[in-house]
Steps between C-alpha positions, in 0.01 A plus 500: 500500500704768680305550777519105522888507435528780766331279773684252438809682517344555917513130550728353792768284348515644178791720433558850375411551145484808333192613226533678159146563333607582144236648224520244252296720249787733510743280374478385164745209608302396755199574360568268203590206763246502734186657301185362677724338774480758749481510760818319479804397779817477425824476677833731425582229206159557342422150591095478539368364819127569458272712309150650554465367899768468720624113568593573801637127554697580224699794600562351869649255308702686286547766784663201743703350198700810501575519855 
């Protein structure tokens, strides 16, 4: 999914967004959340947008919502 997410983040027309990969296993919060959900993304609110594959239609959407 990150490689995916970074690629994205290349695209014309979609604007500046910045990545955090986190270590959910080394969280005990986190872990507890999102278990067997990773790979997970989420935004700064800890709102989930996808999990496992990247919905790339998805986060242009949320991604031009914002802006």
């Amino acid at each position: 999914m990150l490689a995916a997410l970074q690629a994205l983040r290349g695209e014309p027309g979609v604007p500046h967004f910045d990545i955090v990969v986190v270590d959910v296993d080394a969280d005990p919060v986190l872990e507890a959340r999102y278990n067997e959900l990773v790979p997970v993304l989420v935004d700064r609110e800890g709102r989930e947008l996808c999990r496992y594959f990247l919905d790339a239609a998805k986060v242009r959407e949320y991604l031009g919502a914002l802006g």
